[in-house]
N, C-alpha and C positions, 0 to 999 in steps of 0.2 A: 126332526124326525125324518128318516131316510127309509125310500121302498126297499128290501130289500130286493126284486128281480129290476127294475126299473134304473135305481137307484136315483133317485128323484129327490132331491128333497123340498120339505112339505111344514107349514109350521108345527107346532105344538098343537093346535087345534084339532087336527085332523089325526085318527086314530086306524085309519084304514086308507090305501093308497086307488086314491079313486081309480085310476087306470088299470092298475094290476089284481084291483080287492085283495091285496096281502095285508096283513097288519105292519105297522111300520114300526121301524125299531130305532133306537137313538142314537147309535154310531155304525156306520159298513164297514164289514171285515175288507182287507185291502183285496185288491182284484188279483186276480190270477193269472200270471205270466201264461198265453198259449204255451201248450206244448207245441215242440216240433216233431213232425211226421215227414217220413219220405214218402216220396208219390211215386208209382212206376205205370210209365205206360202198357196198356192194355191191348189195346184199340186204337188203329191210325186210321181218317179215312178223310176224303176230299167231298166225301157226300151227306149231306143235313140230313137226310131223311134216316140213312143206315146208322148214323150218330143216334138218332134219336131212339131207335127200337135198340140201337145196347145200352143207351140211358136205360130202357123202361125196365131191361132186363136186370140190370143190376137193382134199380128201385123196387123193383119187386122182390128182389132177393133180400132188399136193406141192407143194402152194398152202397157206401158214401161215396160219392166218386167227384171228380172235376174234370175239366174238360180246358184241354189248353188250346189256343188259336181260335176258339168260336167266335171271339168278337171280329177279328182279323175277318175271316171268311167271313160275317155278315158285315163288316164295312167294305171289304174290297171284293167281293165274291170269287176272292181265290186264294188256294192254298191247303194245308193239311190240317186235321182238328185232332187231337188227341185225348182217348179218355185215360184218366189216370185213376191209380186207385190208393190206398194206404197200404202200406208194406203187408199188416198183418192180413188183410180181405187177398193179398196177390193169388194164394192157392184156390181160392172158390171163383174169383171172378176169372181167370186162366181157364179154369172149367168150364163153366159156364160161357165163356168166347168160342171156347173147341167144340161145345155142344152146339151151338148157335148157326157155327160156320158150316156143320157136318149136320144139320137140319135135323137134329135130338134134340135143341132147347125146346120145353113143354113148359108155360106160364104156370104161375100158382091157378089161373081161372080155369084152367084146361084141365091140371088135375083134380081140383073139387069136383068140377062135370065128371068124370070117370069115379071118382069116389062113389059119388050119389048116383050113378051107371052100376055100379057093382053092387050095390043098396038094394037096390031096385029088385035086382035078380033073384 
């Protein structure tokens, strides 16, 4: 018997996969080749801190992104880190870097506050 998230397997005894509590089933469908995805840079920059508030910005938006050179910069503390994004997110997170740089990005928290501001009224 095999989990099927885990993919563990488990004898015949066991009817639910202790780790995952899925039920377990008797043979796993074969795994799934990754797709491939291009990644196009978004964002270059030399500084952790400025990396990290376009991280939040894109995770706020649920914008998947990766970051090339971050290990580099924190084992040698130098050099350029880039965020990258999937081909299909390039038009909203583009935006969303031009709002950011030109001091118009407003967070999801910032506009609920003005949501519940206009409530109020």
């Amino acid at each position: 018997m095999f989990c099927p998230k885990c993919r563990y397997e488990y004898e015949d005894i066991l009817e639910i996969c202790p780790d995952c509590q899925l039920k377990l089933i008797r043979e796993l469908p074969p795994e799934e080749d990754p797709e491939y995805t291009e990644l196009i840079t978004v964002f270059t920059t030399p500084d952790a801190g400025l990396l990290a508030l376009a991280k939040s910005i894109f995770g706020d938006a649920g914008i998947d992104y990766y970051v090339k050179g971050e290990t580099a910069k924190t084992l040698f503390a130098q050099g350029f880190m880039e965020l990258q994004v999937h081909s299909e997110d390039l038009d909203e997170a583009e935006l969303l870097m031009e709002d950011w740089q030109k001091g118009r990005y407003v967070g999801e928290d910032a506009e609920d506050e003005a949501e519940e501001e206009k409530d109020r009224e």
